[in-house]
N, C-alpha and C positions, 0 to 999 in steps of 0.2 A: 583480665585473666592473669596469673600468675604469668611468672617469668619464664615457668617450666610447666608446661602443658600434662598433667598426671592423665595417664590412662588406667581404668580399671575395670577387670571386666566381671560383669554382675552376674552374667550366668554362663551357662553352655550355649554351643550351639543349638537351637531349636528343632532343626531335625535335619537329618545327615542324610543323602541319598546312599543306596549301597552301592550302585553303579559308578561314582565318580572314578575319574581317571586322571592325573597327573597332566600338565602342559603336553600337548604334543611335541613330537624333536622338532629341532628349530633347523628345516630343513633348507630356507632360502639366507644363504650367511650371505651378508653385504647389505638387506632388508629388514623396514623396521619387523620385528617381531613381536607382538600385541604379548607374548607371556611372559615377556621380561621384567612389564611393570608391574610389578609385587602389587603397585600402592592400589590396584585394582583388583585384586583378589582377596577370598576370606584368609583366614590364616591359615589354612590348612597350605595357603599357596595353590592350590586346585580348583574352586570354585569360584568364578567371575561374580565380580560383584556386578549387577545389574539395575540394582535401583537401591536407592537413600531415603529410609525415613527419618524425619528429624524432629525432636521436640526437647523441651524443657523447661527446667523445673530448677526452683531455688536451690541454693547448697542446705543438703542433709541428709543426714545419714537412713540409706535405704532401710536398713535394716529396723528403724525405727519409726519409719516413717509406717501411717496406719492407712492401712486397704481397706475401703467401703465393703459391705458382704453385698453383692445383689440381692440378697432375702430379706434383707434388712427395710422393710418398707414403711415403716414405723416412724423412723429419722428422713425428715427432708435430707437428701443428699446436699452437698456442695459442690461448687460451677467444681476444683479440682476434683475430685471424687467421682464426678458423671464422666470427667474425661479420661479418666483411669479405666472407670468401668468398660467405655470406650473401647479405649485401646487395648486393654486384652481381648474383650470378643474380637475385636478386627484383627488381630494378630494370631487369634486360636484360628479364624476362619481363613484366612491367608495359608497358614499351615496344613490345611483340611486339604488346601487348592494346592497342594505340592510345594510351595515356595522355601528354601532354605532358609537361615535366618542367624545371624550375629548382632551382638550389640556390642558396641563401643563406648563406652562414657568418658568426659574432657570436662573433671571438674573444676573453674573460675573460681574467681573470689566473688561473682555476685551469684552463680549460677552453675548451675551443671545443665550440658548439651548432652542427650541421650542419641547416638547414632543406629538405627536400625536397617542390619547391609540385608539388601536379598539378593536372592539368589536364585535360577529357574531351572531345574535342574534337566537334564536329555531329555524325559518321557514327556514332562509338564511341554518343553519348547515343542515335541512333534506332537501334542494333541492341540495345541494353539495353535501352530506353525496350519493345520490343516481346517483348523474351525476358521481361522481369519484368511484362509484361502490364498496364506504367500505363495508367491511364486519357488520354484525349485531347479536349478543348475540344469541343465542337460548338456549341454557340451561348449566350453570358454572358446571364445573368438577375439581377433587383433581391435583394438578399438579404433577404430581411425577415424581421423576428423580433420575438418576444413573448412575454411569460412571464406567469404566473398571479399574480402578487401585485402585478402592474403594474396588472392587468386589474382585479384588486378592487380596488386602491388610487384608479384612476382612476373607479369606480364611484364610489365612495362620496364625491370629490371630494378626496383628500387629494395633499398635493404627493407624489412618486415620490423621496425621498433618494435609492436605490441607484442610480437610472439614472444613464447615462450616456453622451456622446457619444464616441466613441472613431474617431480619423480613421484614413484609408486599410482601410475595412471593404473585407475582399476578396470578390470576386465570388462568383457562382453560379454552373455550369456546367453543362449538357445536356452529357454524356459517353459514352463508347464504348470499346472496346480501341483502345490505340495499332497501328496499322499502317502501316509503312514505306509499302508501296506507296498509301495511300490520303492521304498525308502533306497534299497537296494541299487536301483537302476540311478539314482542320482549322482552329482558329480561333486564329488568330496567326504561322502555320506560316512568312510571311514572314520576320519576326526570326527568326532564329537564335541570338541574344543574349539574349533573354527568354522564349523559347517555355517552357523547362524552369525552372523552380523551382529553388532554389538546395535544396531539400529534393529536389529529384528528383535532381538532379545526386549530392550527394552520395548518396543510393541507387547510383546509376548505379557510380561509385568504391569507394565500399565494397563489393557484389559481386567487380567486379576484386581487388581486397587480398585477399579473403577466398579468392579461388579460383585465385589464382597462386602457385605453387610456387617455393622458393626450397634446395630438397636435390631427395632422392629421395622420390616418390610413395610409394613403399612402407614409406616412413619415417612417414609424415604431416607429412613435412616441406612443409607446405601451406598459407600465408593469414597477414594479418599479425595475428594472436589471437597464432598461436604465437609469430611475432617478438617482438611484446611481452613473452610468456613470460617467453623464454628470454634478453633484455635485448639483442635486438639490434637495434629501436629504443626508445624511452623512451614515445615516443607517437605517435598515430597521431588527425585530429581535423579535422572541417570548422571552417572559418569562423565568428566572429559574424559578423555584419552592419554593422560599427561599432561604436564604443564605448557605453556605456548611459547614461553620465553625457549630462545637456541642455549645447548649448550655450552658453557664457558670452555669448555676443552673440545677441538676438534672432534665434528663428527660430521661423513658423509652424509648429502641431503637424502640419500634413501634411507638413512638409519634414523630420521627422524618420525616423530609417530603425526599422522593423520592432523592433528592441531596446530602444531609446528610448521608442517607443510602449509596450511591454509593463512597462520599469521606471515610466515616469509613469503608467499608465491600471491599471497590474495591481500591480504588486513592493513600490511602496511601500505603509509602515504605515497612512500616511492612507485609503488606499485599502479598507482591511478590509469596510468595510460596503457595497459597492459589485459591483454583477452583476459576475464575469468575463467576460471578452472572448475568448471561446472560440475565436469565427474565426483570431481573431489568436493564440490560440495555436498554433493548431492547424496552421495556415498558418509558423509559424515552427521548430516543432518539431515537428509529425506528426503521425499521428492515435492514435496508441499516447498519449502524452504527453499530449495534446487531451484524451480519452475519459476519462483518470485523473483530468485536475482538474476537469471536466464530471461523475463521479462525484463526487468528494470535497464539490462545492460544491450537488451535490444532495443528499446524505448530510448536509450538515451542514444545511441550509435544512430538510430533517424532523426535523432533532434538537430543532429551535424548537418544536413544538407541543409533545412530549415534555418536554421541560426543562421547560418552565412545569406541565404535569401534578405531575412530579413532584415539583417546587417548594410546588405546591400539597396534593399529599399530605404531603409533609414537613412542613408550616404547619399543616395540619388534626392532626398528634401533636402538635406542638407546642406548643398553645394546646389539645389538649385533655388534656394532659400531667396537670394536677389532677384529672381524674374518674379519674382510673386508680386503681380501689378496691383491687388486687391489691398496687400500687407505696404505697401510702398505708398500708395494712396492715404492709408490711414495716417501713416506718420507722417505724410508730409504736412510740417505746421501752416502753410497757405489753406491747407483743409478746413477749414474749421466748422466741427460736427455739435452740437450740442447734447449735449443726450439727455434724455428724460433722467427723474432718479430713480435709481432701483427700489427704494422705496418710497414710502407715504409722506409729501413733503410736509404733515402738521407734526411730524415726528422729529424733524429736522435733519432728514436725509439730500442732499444737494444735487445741481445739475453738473454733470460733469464733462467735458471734453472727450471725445474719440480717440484721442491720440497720447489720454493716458495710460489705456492696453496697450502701446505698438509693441515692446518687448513680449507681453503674452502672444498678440496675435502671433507674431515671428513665428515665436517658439511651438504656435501651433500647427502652423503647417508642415512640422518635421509627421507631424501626424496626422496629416491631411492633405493628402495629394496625389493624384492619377497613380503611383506607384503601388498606393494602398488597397486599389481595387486588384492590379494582380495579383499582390500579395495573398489578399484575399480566397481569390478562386485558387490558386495555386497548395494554401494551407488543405484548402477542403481537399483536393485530391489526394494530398499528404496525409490527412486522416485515414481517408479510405485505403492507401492504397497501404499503410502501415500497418493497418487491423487484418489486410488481408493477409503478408508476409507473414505476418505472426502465426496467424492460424498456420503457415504452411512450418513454421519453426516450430513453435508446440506438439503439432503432429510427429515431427521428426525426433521431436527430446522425449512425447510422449511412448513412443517406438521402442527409442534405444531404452530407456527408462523401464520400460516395460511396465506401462502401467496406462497403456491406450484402451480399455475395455473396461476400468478398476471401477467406475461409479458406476455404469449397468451390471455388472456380475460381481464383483468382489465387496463392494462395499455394505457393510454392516447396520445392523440399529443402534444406534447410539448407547454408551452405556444408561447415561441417567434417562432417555428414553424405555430402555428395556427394564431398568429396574421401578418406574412409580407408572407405565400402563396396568390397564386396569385388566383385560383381557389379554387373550388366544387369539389369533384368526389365522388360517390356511395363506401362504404367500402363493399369489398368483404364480409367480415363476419359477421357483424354487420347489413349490406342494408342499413346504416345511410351515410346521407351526412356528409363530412367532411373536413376542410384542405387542399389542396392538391399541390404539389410542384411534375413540370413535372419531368421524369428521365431525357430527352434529356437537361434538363438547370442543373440540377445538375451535370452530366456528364463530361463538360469541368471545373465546380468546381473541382470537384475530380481530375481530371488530373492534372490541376494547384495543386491542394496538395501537388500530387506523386511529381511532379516537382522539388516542395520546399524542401520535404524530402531528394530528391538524391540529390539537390548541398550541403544542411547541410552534408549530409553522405560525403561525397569530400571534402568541408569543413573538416573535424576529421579528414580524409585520409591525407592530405596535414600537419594538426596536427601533425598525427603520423609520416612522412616523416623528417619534423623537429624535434621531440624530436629523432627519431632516428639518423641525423644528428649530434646532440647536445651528443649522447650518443659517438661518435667517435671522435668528436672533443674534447670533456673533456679527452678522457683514451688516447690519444698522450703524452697532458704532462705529465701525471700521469705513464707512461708507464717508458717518458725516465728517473724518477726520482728514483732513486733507494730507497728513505726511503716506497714510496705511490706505488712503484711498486708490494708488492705483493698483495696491498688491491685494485690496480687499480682497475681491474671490479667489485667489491663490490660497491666502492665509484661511479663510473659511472654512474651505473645500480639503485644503492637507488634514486640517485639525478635524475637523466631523473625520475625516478618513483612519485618523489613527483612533479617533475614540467610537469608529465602529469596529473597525479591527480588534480591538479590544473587549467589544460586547460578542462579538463572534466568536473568539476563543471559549472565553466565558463559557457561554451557551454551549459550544460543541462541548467539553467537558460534561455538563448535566445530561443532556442530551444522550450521551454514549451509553453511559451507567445506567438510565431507566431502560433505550433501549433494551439491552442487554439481559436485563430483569425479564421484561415483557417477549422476547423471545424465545427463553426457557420455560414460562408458564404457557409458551402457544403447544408443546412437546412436540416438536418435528423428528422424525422417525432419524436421517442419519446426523451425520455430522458437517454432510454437504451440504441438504437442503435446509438445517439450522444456521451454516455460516451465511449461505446466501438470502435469508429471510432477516439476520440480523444484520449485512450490508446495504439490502434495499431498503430499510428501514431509518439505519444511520444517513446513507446518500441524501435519500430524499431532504429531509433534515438539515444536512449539508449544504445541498443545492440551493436551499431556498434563504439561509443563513449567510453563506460566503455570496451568494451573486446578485442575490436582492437588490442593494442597493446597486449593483453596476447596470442590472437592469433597467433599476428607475432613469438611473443618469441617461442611458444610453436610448431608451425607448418612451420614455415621460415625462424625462422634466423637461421646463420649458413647455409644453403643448398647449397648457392649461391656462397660460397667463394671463391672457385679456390684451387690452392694449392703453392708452392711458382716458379716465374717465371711467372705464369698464372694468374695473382690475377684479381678477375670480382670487377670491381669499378662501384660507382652511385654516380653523380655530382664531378667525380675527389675523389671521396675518399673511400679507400676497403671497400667492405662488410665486414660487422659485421660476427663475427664467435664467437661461444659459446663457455663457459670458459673449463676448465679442467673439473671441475665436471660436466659437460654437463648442456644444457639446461633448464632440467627440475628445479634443482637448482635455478638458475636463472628465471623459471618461480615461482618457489614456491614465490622467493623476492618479485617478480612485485606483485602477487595474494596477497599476504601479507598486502603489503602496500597500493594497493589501496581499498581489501578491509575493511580492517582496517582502514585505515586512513577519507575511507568514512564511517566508521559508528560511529568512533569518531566526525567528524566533523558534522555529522546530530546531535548526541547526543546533540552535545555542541552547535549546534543550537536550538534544541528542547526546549534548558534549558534554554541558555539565550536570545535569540530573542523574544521572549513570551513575558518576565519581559522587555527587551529593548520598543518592541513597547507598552507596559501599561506604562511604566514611562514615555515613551515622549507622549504616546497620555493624559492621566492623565496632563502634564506641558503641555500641548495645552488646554485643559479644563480650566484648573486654579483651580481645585479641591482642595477642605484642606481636611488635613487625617481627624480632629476633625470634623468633619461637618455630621449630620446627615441628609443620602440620602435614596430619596426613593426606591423600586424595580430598579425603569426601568434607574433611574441615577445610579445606582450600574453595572448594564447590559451593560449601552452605556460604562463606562469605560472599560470595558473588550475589549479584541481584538476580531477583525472578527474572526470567524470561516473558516480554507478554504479546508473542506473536507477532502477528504480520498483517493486523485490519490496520491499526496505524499507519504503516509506510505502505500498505495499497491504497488506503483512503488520499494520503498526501500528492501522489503520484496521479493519483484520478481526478482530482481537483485541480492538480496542474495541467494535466491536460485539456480539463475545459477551459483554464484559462488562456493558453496559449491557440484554443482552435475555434472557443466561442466569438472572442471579444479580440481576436486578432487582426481586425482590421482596424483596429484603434489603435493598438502599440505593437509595433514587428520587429520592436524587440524581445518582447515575451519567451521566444524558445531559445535565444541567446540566455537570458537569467535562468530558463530555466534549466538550460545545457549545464550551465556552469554549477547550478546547484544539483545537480545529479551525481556530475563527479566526485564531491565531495558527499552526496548521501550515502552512496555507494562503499567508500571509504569507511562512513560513519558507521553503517549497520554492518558493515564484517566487521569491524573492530569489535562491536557493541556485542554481536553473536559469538566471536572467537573469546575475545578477551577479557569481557564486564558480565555477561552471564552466565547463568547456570545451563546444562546442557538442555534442550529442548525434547522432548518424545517426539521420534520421527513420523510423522505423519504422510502417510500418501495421497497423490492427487494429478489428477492428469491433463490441469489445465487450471485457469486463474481462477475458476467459476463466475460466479456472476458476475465478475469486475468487468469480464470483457465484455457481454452484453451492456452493462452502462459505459464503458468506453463508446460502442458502436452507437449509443442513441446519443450519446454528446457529437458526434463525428455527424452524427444526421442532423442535431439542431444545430451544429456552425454553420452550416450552410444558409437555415435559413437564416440564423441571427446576425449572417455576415451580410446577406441581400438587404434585408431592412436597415442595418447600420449604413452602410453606404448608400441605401435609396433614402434615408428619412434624417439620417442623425449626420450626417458627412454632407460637404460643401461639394462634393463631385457634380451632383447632377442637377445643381442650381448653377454653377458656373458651367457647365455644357450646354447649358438651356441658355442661357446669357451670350455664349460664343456664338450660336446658332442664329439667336434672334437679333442682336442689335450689335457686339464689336468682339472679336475672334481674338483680342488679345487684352479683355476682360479691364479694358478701359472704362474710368466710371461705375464699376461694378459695386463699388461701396457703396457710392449715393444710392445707386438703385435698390441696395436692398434697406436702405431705411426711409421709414414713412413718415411723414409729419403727425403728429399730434393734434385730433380733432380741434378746431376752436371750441374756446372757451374750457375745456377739461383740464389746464393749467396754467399757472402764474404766467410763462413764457410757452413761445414757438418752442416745440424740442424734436428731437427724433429718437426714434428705436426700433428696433430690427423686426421686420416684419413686410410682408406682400400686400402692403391697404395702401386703399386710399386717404385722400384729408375726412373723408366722413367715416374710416373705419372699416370700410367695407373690402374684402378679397378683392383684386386684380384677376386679370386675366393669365397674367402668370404665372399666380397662383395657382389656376386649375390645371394650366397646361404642367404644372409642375407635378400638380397631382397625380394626372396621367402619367407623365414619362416615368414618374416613380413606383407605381403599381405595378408598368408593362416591365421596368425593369427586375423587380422582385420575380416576376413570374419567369421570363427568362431567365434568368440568374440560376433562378433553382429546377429548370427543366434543366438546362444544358450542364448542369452539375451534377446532379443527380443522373440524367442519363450517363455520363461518363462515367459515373462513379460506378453504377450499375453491368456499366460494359466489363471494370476493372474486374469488377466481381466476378462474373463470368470467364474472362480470358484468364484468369490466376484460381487454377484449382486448389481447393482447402488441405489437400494430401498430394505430394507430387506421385509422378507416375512413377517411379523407380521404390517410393516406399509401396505405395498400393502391391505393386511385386511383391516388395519383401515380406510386405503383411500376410498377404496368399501365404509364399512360400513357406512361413514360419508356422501358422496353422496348419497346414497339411501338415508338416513336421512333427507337432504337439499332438496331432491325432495319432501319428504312427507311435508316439515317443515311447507309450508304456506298453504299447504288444510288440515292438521288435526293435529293441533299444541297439541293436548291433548294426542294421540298415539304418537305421539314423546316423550314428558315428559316419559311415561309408558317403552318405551322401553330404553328411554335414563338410568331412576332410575333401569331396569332391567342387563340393560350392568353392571352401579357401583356393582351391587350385587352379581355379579358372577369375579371376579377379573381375572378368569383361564378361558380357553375354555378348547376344549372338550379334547386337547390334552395335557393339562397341562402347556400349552404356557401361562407364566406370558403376562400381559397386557400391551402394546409399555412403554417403560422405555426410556425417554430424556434423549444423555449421556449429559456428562458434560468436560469440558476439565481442565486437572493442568491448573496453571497458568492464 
């Protein structure tokens, strides 16, 4: 782009309301005041701009540039020419729907950007405002709030680090359904200029976009999703607020605008160890957005007891790493073990000594040992007992939020839903005609879905076949070589780990994208049970992707192997059999590394793909740093926004890590504490400062993420019983105390067997419960036993507790249940006698306690 940015404008405004009004007086001085920033309004200075359409087009001149006739059906049109035709119907039909309308042009040297501002004018925002069923003022209340680590912190007299004051806290409000005709009795209803939220508004516009037709209906040539599509505009995007950076010349933190507050009090790094400022998200970006990092900052604030747990079981192997009589046997070189070869000795794989693991063994019992079983039970009630608080926090946010009812009553049919059904039908609830999309054609949709999902899941499977392959063919040579033979299965085992890691990425990518296709063609009526039909979809997928192989490690390999003479082979080569230090060892690694490795890798996605696509989309603009731009060219630079299934997927996948497969490594909610802190960081910056503003969305709870939360919380349970009854050394060495020396003397020799005569060149041993002819011991079955009864115990007296949790910790506390009555009866009286509302509403402020001394609902707040 030139040096000097030319503005020129092509036509008039598109249509002027006669009603508009001037800024209101800027009655709160010391407060930011939203009419100051020019750069958000049309030129008139009076109408808010509300949403940005964006496209463009080579440099030339309009005037000669040639318009397709629509009548003209004789000449093939051209791909420019169809998108022209386009965009005037979309833009005559937009204008039909009330919307104002300027354009701006900023012509480059390669290009001209065409800015299209709208606008929604008073009538247009209260027949929306009431078709989408916002809520409406009835009388502002103190917001007060408090949270649990404040409360013990100021017990005990210690100063509060995380708090903090965070200016222009938005209100409370006693609310009701918007209704035109009761417009009167509302609180504010005078202005016209600030009644609506700049989050309402754009709601208000993006509806319009979404459900104005720019071809034929019967096309689905319908909303500007498709526009975007099919590149006939570029972008489509509300407003920030102003820019984020602080002013260079003093200015009070209240005079700062809404963005500014979020980058200084939330976005920056300093900020890390400091409560969120939830209102002010939430209020900026919506309660969809609100609820995510109200989640994420509760999720990680319980990750803190956890971590330190399991910090401290890690430290308890660690320092008792010397009594390990099993690991001290091994090394001592008077031992001397011979061991069979891990593989086929005509291949020239060798016999090897025992006592060339000691250092693995060691290192394996930081991850193996009686600590790991409480660790264990203790995670599972950490699940459950987390899922349940939350419900009680959601309830509370969904309350104050006002949007506890919003997907039974308020929520809508999707736009691209309501525009390509084919029929009418009567709604159960409502008796209003609406949309409708038969079940019987949806039906063989959904099959074809399922379809898709199972050959992807075969797909990973055939994955995982191969990295296992790849894991037996790498430890051959590394076996017969004696410098790499004692680190073989280390070196094996990291490397298959990083190049599944790798095929896993991969694969989620494809994965998402067809998802996503195959969700929109099932046509699910809103935009809840579409996100949560394209989560269960992706999960599943997921599930079987990221934990496949920790599964196999941790519940199959090794099972299979045979013993020597008998060895069970797949595609011509032996089953894999786990190292010395046993399996779980070797699962801690895999867990390790991929989940580690995946959350470095988002990290350092997060960080620099953001800056990657602004510098390449900025060198597509032609943009100069020196160049003074307006609002909405500051906005188009920035990158799309692309929601919040990413960072709930990353978050839910961490959690199965940490609660499935947590008796193998307890360090897992340590890494993953730490990497919360820093995602946290990552996606405010990312929301505040790298993207475009998002359409506030409402929502009154994570949806379906927390149902798959609570079914991963139910299968740690089991998958922790089995790991420590099958895959963990616990109750082979309890069995060994029991029966023959309480301080696991000998207990090496015992668990290797000799090698049938004559099935090898030499005598050898390898780890197993036989006899010299091959055959199960007797401690083998008693092993079996004790392993069964423990599984089944394990997960009664779990699950009974967890179920008690469930019961003693109600899903709404009692003091909201109150305030929910109370506020209903309110909303019923609100629009027949608005003046006994007032009287009762200023009575409630005056009495702070009832009658039982019960302080008045207090919003908590969460660390971080």
């Amino acid at each position: 782009m030139a040096e000097t940015a030319e503005y020129r404008r092509l036509g008039d405004t598109l249509m002027i309301s006669s009603d508009d009004e001037g800024p209101a007086p800027h009655d709160n001085v010391g407060k930011y005041d939203p009419t100051l920033d020019k750069g958000s309004y049309f030129r008139d200075g009076k109408r808010k701009i509300d949403f940005v359409l964006v496209y463009e087009d080579k440099v030339e001149k309009p005037e000669k540039k040639k318009t397709a006739d629509p009548a003209d059906k004789k000449r093939k049109l051209s791909e420019d020419e169809r998108k022209e035709i386009w965009r005037q119907k979309f833009l005559k039909n937009l204008k039909k729907a009330g919307l104002d309308m300027e354009e701006e042009v900023v012509q480059g040297e390669k290009k001209m950007i065409f800015y299209i501002k709208l606008s929604a004018p008073w009538d247009v925002l209260c027949v929306y405002a009431e078709d989408l069923s916002m809520r409406a003022p009835l009388q502002a209340h103190p917001n007060p709030s408090s949270n649990w680590s404040g409360k013990i912190l100021e017990t005990l007299r210690i100063p509060n680090i995380m708090d903090q004051e965070v200016p222009n806290t938005p209100l409370d409000y006693y609310t009701c359904t918007f209704k035109r005709s009761k417009l009167d009795r509302f609180l504010g209803n005078e202005n016209h200029d600030t009644y609506f939220s700049s989050t309402q508004r754009s709601r208000v516009v993006w509806e319009i976009l979404s459900t104005s037709a720019y071809g034929k209906r019967k096309r689905a040539e319908i909303g500007i999703e498709r526009l975007l599509e099919e590149g006939v505009y570029e972008a489509a995007f509300p407003l920030h607020d102003g820019p984020y950076e602080k002013p260079k010349h003093y200015v009070s933190d209240e005079c700062l605008n809404p963005r500014q507050i979020l980058q200084e009090y939330w976005a920056r790094w300093g900020k890390w160890y400091k409560y969120q400022p939830l209102d002010h998200i939430r209020d900026y970006f919506g309660e969809k957005i609100g609820i995510y990092f109200a989640w994420l900052g509760f999720y990680t604030a319980w990750l803190l007891p956890s971590s330190i747990v399991g910090l401290l079981v890690f430290m308890y192997g660690l320092f008792s790493m010397g009594a390990n009589t099993p690991a001290n046997e091994l090394c001592d070189p008077s031992n001397d073990f011979m061991m069979c070869p891990r593989c086929d000795e005509h291949i020239g794989c060798q016999y090897w000594n025992l006592s060339d693991v000691c250092l693995y063994t060691k290192i394996g019992y930081l991850f193996d040992h009686p600590g790991t079983v409480f660790y264990a039970v203790f995670m599972s009630f950490w699940a459950v007992t987390f899922l349940e608080y939350w419900k009680r926090k959601n309830a509370s946010l969904a309350h104050h939020w006002d949007c506890l009812e919003f997907e039974e009553e308020e929520e809508r049919p999707r736009p691209q839903y309501t525009v390509l059904c084919p029929t009418y039908e009567k709604n159960p609830i409502t008796g209003i005609k609406e949309p409708y999309f038969p079940e019987r054609d949806r039906l063989p949709r959904i099959i074809s879905g399922a379809a898709a999902i199972i050959i992807m899941i075969v797909l990973v499977l055939i994955f995982i076949i191969a990295v296992i392959m790849y894991r037996v063919l790498v430890s051959i040579p590394l076996f017969q070589s004696k410098a790499f033979r004692p680190r073989a299965e280390m070196i094996a085992s990291m490397t298959s780990a990083v190049v599944n890691l790798i095929l896993i990425m991969v694969l989620s990518k494809v994965y998402e994208k067809l998802a996503y296709k195959l969700t929109q063609w099932e046509m699910h009526r809103t935009q809840t049970e579409f996100e949560d039909q394209l989560t269960f979809k992706v999960f599943i997928f997921q599930f079987v992707n990221f934990y496949s192989s920790i599964f196999y490690i941790g519940f199959f390999k090794g099972r299979f192997v045979g013993y020597p003479g008998h060895y069970n082979t797949l595609f011509g080569l032996r089953n894999e059999e786990c190292n010395q230090a046993g399996c779980l060892v070797e699962l801690a690694q895999q867990l390790g590394v991929i989940m580690i490795g995946k959350q470095v890798i988002n990290n350092a996605q997060e960080i620099l793909v953001p800056k990657l696509k602004a510098w390449l989309h900025q060198r597509k603009l032609g943009s100069g740093k020196n160049v003074e731009k307006a609002r909405w060219e500051e906005d188009y630079e920035l990158i799309e926004n692309e929601g919040l299934f990413q960072e709930y997927l990353e978050m839910v996948l961490q959690f199965g890590f940490i609660t499935i497969f947590v008796a193998a490594f307890p360090l897992a909610p340590l890494f993953a504490l730490m990497n919360n802190w820093i995602e946290i960081r990552l996606d405010a910056q990312k929301f505040v400062t790298e993207t475009r503003r998002p359409v506030a969305e409402r929502a009154q709870d994570i949806g379906v993420w927390f149902s798959i939360l609570d079914g991963l919380a139910q299968l740690a349970v089991i998958s922790n019983a089995f790991l420590i009854a099958f895959t963990s050394e616990f109750l082979p060495r309890l069995l060994y105390k029991y029966q023959y020396n309480w301080d696991l003397t000998g207990y090496t020799n015992f668990t290797l067997a000799f090698s049938p005569n004559g099935t090898m060149r030499h005598e050898c041993r390898y780890r197993d419960f036989r006899d010299k002819d091959g055959k199960y011991t007797m401690f083998f079955w008693h092993l079996i036993a004790i392993r069964l009864a423990f599984v089944i115990v394990f997960e009664h007296v779990v699950f009974g507790i967890c179920r008690l949790i469930d019961v003693l910790v109600p899903d709404v506390p009692e003091v909201l249940e109150l305030k929910i009555k109370r506020e209903r009866y309110l909303a019923k009286q609100a629009l027949a006698d608005t003046d006994a509302i007032m009287v009762l509403a200023r009575r409630d402020e005056e009495e702070p306690e009832d009658k039982n001394g019960q302080d008045t609902l207090q919003v908590p707040q969460d660390p971080v």
